[in-house]
VOTOR-988327 format. One record per residue: y, z, x of N, C-alpha, C, O in turn; chain; residue number from 1. Coordinates in steps of 0.02 Angstrom, whole numbers. Last residue first. Example, Ala and Ser with C-alpha at 12.3 -4.5 7.8 and 13.67 -1.06 7.14 Angstrom:
! residues 2
+---------+--------+--------+----------+--------+---------+---------+--------+--------+---------+--------+--------+------+--------+
: n.north :   n.up : n.east : ca.north :  ca.up : ca.east : c.north :   c.up : c.east : o.north :   o.up : o.east : fiti : drenro :
+---------+--------+--------+----------+--------+---------+---------+--------+--------+---------+--------+--------+------+--------+
:    -112 :    354 :    642 :      -53 :    357 :     684 :       2 :    394 :    645 :      57 :    402 :    670 :    A :      2 :
:    -284 :    390 :    660 :     -225 :    390 :     615 :    -165 :    390 :    660 :    -166 :    423 :    712 :    A :      1 :
+---------+--------+--------+----------+--------+---------+---------+--------+--------+---------+--------+--------+------+--------+
! end
This chain:
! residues 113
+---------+--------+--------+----------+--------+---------+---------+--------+--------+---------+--------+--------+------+--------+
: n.north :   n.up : n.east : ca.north :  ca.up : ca.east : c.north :   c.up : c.east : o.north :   o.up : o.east : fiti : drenro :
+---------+--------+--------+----------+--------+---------+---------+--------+--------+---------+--------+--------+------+--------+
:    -283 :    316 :   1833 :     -234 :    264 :    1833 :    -224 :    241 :   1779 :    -183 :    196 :   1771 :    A :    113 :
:    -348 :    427 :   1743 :     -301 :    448 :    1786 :    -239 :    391 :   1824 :    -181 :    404 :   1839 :    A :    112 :
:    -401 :    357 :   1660 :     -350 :    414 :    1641 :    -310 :    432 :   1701 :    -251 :    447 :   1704 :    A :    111 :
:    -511 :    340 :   1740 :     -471 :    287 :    1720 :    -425 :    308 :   1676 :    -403 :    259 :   1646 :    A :    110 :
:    -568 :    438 :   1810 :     -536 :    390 :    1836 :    -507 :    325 :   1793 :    -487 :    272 :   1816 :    A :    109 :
:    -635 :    521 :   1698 :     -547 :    529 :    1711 :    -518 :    471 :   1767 :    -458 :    457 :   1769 :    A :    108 :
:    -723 :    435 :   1671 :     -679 :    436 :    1622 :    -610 :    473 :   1643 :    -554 :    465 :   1621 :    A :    107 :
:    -802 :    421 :   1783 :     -760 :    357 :    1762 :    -719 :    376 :   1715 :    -670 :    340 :   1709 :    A :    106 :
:    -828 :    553 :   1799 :     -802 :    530 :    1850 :    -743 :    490 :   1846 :    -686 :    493 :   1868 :    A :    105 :
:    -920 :    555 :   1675 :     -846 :    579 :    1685 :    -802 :    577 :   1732 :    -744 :    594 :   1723 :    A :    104 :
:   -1012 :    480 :   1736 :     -963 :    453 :    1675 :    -913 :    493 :   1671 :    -857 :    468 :   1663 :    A :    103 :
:   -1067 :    550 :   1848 :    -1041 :    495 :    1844 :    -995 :    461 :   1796 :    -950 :    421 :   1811 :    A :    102 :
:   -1140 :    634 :   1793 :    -1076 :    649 :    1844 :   -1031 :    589 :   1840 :    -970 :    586 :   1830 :    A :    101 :
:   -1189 :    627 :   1625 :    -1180 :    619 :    1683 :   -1133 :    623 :   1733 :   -1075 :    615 :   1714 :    A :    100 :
:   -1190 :    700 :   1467 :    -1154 :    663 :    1504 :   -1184 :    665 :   1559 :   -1223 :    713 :   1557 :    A :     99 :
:   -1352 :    671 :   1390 :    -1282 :    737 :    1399 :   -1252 :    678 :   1434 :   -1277 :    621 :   1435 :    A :     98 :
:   -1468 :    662 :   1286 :    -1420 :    618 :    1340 :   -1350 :    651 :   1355 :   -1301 :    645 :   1318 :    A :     97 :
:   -1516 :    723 :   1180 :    -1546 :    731 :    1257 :   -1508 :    672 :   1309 :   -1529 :    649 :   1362 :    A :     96 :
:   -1514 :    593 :   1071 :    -1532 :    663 :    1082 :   -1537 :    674 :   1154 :   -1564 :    630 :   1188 :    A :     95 :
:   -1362 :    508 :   1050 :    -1452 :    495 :    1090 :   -1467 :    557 :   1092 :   -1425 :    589 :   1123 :    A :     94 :
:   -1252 :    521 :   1032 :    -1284 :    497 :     959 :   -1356 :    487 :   1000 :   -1401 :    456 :    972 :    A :     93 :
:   -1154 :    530 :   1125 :    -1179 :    595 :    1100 :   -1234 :    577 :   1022 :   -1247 :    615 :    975 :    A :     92 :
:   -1145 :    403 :   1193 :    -1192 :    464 :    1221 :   -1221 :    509 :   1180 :   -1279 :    530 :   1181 :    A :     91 :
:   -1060 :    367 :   1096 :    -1124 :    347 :    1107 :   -1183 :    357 :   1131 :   -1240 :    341 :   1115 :    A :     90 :
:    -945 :    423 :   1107 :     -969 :    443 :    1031 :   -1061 :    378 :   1048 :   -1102 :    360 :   1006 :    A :     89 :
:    -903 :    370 :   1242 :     -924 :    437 :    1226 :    -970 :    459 :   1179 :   -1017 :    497 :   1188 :    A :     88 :
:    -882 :    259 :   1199 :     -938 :    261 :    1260 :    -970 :    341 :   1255 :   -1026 :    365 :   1260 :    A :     87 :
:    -793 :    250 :   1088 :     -858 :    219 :    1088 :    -919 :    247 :   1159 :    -980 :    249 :   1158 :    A :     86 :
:    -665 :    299 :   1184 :     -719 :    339 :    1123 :    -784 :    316 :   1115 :    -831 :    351 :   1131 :    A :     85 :
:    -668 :    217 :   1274 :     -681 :    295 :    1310 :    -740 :    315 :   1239 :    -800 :    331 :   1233 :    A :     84 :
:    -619 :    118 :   1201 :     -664 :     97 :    1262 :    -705 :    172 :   1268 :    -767 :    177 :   1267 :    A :     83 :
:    -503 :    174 :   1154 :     -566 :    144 :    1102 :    -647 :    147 :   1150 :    -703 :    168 :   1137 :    A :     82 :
:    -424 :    201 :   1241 :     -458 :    277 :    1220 :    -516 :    225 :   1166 :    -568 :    251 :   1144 :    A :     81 :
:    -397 :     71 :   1293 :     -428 :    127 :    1330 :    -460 :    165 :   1329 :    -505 :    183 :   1367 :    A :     80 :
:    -317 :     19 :   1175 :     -377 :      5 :    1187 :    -444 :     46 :   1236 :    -504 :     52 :   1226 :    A :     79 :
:    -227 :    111 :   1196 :     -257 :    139 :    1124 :    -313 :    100 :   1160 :    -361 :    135 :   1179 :    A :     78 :
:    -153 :     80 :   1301 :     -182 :    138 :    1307 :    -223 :    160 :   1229 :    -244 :    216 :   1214 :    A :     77 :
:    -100 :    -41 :   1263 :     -160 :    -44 :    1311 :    -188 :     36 :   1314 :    -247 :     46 :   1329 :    A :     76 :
:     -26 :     -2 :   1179 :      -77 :    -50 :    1144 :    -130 :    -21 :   1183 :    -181 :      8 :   1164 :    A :     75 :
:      97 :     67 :   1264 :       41 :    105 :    1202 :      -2 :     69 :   1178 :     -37 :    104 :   1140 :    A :     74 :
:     138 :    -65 :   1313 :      101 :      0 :    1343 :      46 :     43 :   1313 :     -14 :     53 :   1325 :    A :     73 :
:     189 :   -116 :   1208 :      131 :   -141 :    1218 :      93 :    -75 :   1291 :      36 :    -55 :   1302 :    A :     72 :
:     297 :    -28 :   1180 :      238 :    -41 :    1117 :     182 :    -71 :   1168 :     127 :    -43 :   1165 :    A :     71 :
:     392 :    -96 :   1273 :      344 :     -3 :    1279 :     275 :    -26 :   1238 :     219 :    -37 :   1261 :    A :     70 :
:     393 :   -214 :   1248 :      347 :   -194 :    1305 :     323 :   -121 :   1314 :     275 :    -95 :   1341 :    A :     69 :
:     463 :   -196 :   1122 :      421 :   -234 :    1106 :     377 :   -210 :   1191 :     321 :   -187 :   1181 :    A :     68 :
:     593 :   -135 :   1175 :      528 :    -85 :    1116 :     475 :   -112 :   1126 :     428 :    -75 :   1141 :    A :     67 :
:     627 :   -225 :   1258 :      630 :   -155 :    1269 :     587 :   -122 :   1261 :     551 :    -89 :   1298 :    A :     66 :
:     701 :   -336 :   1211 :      643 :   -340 :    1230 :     591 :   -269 :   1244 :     530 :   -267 :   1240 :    A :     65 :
:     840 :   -306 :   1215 :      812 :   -315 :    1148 :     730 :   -307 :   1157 :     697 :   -276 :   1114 :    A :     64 :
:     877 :   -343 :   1370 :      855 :   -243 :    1331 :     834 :   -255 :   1253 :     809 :   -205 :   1227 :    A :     63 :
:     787 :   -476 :   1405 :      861 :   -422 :    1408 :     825 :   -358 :   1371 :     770 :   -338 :   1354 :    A :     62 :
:     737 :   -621 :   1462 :      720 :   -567 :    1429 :     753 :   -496 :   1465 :     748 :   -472 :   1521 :    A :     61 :
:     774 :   -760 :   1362 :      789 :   -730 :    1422 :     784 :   -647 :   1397 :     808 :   -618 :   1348 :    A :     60 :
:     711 :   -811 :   1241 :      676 :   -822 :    1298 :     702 :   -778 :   1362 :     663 :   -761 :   1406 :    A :     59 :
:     742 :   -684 :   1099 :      753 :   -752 :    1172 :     736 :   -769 :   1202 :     727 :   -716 :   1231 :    A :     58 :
:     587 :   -688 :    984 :      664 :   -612 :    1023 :     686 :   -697 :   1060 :     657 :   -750 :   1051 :    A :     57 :
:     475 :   -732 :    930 :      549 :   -717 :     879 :     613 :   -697 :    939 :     674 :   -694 :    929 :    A :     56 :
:     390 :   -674 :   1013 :      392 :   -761 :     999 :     468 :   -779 :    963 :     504 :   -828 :    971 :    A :     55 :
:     371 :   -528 :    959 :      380 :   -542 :    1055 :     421 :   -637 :   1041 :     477 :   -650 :   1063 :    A :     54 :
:     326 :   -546 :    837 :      375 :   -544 :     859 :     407 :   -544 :    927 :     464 :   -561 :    941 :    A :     53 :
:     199 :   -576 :    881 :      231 :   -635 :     837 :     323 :   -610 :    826 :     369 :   -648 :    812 :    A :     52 :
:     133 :   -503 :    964 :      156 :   -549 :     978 :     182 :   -608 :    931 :     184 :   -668 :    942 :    A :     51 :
:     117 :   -392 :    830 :      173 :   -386 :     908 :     212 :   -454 :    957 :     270 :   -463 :    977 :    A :     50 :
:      35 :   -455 :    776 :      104 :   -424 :     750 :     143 :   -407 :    785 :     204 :   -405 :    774 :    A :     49 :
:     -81 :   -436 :    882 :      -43 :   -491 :     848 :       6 :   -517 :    808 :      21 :   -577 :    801 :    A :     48 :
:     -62 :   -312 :    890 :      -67 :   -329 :     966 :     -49 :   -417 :    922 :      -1 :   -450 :    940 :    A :     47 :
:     -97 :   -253 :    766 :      -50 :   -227 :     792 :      -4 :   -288 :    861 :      56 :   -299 :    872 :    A :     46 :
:    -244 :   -310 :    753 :     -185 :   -327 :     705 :    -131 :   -304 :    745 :    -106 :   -356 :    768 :    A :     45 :
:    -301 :   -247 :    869 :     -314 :   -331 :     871 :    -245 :   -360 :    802 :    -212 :   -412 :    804 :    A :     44 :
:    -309 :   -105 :    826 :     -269 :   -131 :     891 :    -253 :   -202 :    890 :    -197 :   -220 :    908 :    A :     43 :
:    -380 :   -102 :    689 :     -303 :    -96 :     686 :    -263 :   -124 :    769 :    -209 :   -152 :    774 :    A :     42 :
:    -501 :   -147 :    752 :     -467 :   -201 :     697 :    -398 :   -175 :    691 :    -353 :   -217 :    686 :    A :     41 :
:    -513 :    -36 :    826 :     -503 :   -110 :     858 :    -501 :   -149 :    802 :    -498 :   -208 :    822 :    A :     40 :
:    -540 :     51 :    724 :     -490 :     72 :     772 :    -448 :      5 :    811 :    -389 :     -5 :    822 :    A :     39 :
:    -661 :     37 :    655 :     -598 :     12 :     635 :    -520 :     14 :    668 :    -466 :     -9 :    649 :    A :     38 :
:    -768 :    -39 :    764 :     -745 :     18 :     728 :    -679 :      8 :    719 :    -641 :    -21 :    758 :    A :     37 :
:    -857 :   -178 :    719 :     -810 :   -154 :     772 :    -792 :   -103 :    714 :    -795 :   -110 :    653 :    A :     36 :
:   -1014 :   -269 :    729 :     -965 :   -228 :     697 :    -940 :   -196 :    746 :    -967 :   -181 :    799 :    A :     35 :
:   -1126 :   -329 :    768 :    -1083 :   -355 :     833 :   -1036 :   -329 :    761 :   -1018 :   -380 :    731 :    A :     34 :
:   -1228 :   -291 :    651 :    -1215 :   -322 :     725 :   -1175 :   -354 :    716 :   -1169 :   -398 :    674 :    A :     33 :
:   -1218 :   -145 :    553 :    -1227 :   -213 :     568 :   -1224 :   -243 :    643 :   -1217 :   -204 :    690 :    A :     32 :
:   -1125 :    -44 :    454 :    -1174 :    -58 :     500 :   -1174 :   -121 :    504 :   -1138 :   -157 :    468 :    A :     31 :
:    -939 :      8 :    511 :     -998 :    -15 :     458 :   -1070 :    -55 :    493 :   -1068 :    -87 :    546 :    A :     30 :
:    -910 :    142 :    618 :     -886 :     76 :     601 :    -951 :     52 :    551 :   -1007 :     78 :    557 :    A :     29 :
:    -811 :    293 :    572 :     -909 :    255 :     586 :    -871 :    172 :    593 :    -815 :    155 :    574 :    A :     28 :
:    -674 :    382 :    638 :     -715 :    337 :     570 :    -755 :    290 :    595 :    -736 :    250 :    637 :    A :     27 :
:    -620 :    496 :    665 :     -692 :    490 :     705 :    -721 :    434 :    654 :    -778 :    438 :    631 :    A :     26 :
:    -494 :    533 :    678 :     -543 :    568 :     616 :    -590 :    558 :    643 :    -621 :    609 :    657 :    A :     25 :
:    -444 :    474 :    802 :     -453 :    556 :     778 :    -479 :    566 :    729 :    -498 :    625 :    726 :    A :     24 :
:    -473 :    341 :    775 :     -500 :    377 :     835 :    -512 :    442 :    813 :    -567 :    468 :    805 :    A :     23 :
:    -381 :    337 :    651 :     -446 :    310 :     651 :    -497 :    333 :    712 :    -557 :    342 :    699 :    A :     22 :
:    -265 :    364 :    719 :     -299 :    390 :     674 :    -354 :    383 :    666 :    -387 :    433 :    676 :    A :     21 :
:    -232 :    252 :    816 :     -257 :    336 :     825 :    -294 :    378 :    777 :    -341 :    416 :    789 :    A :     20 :
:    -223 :    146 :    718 :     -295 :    137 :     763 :    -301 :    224 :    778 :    -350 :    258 :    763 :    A :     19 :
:    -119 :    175 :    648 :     -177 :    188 :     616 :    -250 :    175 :    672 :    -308 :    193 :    664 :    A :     18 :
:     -26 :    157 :    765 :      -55 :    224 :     719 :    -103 :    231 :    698 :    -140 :    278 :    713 :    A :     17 :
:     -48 :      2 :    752 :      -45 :     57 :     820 :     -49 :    127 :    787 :    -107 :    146 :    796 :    A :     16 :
:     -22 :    -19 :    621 :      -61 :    -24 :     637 :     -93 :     16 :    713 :    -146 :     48 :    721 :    A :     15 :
:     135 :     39 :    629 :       97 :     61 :     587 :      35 :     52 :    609 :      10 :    106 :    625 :    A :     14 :
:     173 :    -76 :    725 :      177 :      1 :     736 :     146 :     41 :    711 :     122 :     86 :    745 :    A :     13 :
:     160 :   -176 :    670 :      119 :   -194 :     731 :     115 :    -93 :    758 :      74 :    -62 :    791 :    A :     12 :
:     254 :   -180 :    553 :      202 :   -169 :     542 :     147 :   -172 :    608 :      88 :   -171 :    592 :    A :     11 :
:     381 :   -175 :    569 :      377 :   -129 :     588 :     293 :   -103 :    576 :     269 :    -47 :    582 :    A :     10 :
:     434 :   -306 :    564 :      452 :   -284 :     621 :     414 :   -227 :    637 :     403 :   -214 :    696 :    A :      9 :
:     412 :   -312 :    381 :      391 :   -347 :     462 :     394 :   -312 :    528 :     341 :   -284 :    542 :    A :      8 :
:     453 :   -152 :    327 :      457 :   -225 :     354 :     427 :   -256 :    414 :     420 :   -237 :    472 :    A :      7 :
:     348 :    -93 :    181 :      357 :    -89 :     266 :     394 :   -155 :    289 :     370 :   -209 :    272 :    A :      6 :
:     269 :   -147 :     88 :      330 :   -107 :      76 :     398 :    -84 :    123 :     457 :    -69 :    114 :    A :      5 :
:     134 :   -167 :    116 :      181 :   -211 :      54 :     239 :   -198 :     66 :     275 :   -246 :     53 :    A :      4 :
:      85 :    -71 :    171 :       95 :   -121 :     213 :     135 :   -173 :    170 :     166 :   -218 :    198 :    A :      3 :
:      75 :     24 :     84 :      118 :     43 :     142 :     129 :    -44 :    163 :     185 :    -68 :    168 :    A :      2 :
:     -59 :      0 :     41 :        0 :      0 :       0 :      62 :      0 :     43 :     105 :    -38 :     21 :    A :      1 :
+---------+--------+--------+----------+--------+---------+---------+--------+--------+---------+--------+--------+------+--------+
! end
């Protein structure tokens, strides 16, 4: 309903939200093969609502440009925590598969750059 009501400009943001959200409640993705949890259907909308306005601004690129490259900061860091969650919320769905040294190794090394 939101998305009727919202302007343009401001729907690549909303969607960037709703991917967190969707991380933090912890929502299943629907069964089947090769299904994506709904987190990466809000990043993949957001990240294309983004670049349709990125296409709209000047070619010479000044401080209007600003929001539109933070935003994409925050894209890449939603895809990150998608990457993390799935790997995580995957371990913990095998009985008897705890973490390894190793994966947490990788998971703050890539938090950490």
């Amino acid at each position: 309903q939101a998305d009727r009501v919202m302007p343009e400009d401001m729907s690549h943001l909303v969607s960037l939200y709703r991917g967190y959200l969707s991380i933090h409640l912890d929502e299943e993705a629907p069964e089947g093969p090769r299904s994506e949890i709904p987190a990466e259907s809000h990043w993949k909308r957001a990240t294309v609502n983004a670049l349709k306005l990125w296409r709209k601004l000047p070619g010479v690129v000044g401080n209007v440009h600003i929001p539109l490259l933070q935003f994409s900061q925050q894209a890449i860091e939603l895809k990150e925590s998608i990457a993390n969650h799935k790997s995580l919320s995957s371990k913990m769905r095998i009985p008897h598969a705890g973490y390894s040294k190793t994966d947490i190794k990788m998971l703050r090394k890539s938090w950490r750059n």
